[in-house]
DOGUSE-432153 format. One record per residue (C-alpha): residue in one letter; chain; x, y, z. Coordinates in steps of 0.2 Angstrom, whole numbers. Each point is the difference from the previous one (the first is absolute). Layout:
REM DOGUSE-432153
<kolba><residuo>A</residuo><cadena>A</cadena><east>X</east><north>Y</north><up>Z</up></kolba>
...
This chain:
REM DOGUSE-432153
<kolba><residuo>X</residuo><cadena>A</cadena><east>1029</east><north>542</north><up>228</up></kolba>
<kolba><residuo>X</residuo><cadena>A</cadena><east>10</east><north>-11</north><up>-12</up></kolba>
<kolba><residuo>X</residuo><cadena>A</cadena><east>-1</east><north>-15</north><up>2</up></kolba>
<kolba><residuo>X</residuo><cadena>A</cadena><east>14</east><north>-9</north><up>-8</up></kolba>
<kolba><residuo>X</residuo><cadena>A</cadena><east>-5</east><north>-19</north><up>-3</up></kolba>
<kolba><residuo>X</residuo><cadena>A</cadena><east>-14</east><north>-11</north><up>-5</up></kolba>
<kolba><residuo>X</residuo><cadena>A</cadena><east>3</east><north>-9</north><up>16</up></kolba>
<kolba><residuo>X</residuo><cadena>A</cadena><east>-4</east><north>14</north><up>9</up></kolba>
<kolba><residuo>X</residuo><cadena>A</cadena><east>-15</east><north>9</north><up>-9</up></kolba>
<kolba><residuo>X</residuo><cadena>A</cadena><east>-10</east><north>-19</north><up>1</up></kolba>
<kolba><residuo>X</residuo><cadena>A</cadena><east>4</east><north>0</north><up>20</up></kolba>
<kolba><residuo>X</residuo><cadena>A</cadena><east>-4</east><north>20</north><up>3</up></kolba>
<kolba><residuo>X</residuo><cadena>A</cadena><east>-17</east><north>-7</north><up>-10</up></kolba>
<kolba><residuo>X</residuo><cadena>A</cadena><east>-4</east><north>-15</north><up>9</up></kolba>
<kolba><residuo>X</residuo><cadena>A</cadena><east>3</east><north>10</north><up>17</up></kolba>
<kolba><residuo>X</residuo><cadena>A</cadena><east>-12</east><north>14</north><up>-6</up></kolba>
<kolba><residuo>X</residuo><cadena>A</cadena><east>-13</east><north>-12</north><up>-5</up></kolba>
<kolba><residuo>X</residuo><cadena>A</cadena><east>1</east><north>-10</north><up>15</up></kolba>
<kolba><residuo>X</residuo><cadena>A</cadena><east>-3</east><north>15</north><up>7</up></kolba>
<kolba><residuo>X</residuo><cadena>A</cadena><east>-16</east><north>1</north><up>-7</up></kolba>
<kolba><residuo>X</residuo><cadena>A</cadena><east>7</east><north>15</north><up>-14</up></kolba>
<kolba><residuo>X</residuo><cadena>A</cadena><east>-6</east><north>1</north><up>-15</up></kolba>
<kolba><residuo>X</residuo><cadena>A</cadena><east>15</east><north>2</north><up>-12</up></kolba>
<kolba><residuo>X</residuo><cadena>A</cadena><east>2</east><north>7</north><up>-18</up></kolba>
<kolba><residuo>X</residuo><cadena>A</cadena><east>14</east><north>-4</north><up>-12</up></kolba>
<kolba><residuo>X</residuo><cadena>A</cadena><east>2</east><north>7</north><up>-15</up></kolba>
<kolba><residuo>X</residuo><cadena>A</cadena><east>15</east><north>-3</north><up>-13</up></kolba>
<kolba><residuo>X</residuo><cadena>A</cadena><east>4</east><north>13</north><up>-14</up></kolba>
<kolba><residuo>X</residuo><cadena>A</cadena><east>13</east><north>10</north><up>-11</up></kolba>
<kolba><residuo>X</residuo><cadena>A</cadena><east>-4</east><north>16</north><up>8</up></kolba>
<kolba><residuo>X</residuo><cadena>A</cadena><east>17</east><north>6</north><up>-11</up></kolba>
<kolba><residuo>X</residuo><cadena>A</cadena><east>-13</east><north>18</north><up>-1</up></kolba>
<kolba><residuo>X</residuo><cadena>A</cadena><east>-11</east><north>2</north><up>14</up></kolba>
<kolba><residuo>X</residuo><cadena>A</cadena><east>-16</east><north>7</north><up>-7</up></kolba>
<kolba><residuo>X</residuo><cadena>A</cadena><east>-16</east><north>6</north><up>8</up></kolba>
<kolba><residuo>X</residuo><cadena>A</cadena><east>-6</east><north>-17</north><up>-4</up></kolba>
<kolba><residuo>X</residuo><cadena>A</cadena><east>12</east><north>-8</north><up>11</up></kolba>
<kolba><residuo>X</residuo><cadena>A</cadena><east>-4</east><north>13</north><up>15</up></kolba>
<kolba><residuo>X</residuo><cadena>A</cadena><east>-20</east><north>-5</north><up>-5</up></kolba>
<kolba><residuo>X</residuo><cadena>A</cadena><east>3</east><north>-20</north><up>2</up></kolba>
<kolba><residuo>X</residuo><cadena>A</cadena><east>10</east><north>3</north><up>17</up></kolba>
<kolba><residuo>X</residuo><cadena>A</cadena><east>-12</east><north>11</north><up>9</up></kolba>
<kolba><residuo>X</residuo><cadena>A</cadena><east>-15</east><north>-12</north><up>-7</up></kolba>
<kolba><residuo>X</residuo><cadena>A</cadena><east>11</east><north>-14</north><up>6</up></kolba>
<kolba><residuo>X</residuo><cadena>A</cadena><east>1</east><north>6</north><up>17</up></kolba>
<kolba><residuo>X</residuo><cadena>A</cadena><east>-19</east><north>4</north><up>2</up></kolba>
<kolba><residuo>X</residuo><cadena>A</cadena><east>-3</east><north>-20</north><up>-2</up></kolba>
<kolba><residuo>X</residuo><cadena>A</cadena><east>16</east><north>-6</north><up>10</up></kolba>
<kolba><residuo>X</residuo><cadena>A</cadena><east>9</east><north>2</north><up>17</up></kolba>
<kolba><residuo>X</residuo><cadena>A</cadena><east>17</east><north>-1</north><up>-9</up></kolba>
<kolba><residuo>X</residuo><cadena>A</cadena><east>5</east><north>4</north><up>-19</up></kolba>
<kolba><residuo>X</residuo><cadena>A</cadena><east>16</east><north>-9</north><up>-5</up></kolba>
<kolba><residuo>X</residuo><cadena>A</cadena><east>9</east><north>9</north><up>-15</up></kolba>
<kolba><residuo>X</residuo><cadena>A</cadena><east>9</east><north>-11</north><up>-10</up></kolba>
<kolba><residuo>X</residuo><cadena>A</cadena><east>12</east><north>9</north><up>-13</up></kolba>
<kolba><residuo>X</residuo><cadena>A</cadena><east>8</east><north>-10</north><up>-14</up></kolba>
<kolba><residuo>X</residuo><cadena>A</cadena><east>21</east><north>2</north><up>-2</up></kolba>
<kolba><residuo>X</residuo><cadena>A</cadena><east>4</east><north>13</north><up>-13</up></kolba>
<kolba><residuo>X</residuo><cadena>A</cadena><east>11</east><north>-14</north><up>-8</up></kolba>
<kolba><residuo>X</residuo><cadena>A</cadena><east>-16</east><north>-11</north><up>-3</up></kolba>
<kolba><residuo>X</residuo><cadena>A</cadena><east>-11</east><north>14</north><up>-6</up></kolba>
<kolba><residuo>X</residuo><cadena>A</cadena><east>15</east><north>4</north><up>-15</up></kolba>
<kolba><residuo>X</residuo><cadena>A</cadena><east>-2</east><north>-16</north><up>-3</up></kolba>
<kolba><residuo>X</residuo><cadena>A</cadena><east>-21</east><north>-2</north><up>-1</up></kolba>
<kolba><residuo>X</residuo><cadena>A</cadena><east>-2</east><north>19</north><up>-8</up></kolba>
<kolba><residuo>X</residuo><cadena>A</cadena><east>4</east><north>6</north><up>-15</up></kolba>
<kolba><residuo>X</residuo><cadena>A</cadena><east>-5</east><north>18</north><up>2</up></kolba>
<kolba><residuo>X</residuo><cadena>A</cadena><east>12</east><north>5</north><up>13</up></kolba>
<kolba><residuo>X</residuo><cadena>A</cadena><east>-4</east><north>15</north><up>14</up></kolba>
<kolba><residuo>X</residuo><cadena>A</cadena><east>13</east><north>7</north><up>9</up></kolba>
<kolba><residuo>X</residuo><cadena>A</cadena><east>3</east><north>-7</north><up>17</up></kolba>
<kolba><residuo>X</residuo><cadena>A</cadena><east>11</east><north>11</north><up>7</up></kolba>
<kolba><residuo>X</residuo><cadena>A</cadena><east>-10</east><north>15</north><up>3</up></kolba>
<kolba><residuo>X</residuo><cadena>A</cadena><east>-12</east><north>-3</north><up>18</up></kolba>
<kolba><residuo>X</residuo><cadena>A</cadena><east>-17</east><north>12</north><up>3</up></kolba>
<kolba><residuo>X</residuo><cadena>A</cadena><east>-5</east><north>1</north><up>18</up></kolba>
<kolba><residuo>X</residuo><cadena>A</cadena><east>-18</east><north>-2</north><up>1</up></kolba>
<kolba><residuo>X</residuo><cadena>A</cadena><east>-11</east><north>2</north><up>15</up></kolba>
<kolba><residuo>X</residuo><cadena>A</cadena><east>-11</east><north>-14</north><up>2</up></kolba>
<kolba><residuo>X</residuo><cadena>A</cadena><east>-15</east><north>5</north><up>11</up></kolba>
């Protein structure tokens, strides 16, 4: 799901929570995903009802990186 606003993301939180969820966020380039990435998440959802992925604008990360990956190219990985 994508949820398009800050707005949105802090209500769909507060919702879960006041469900009694337990929520994950996590915030990140992820301009290659790597193993490492797939590791994190999966560990992630072990400790949490919910993870929330977070992924910074391509226009940002040109601006914060100096060493450039390509962020036209998408890999499918299967996550469990």
């Amino acid at each position: 799901m994508i949820i398009p606003s800050k707005t949105q993301l802090i209500n769909i939180v507060q919702t879960l929570e006041n469900e009694g969820k337990k929520v994950m966020v996590k915030k990140g380039v992820f301009d290659i995903i790597h193993p490492g990435h797939i590791s994190a998440i999966n560990q992630y959802s072990t400790v949490s009802d919910f993870v929330i992925i977070l992924v910074q604008s391509d226009e940002l990360t040109r601006k914060r990186k100096t060493n450039q990956f390509s962020t036209t190219k998408s890999t499918s990985y299967r996550w469990n």
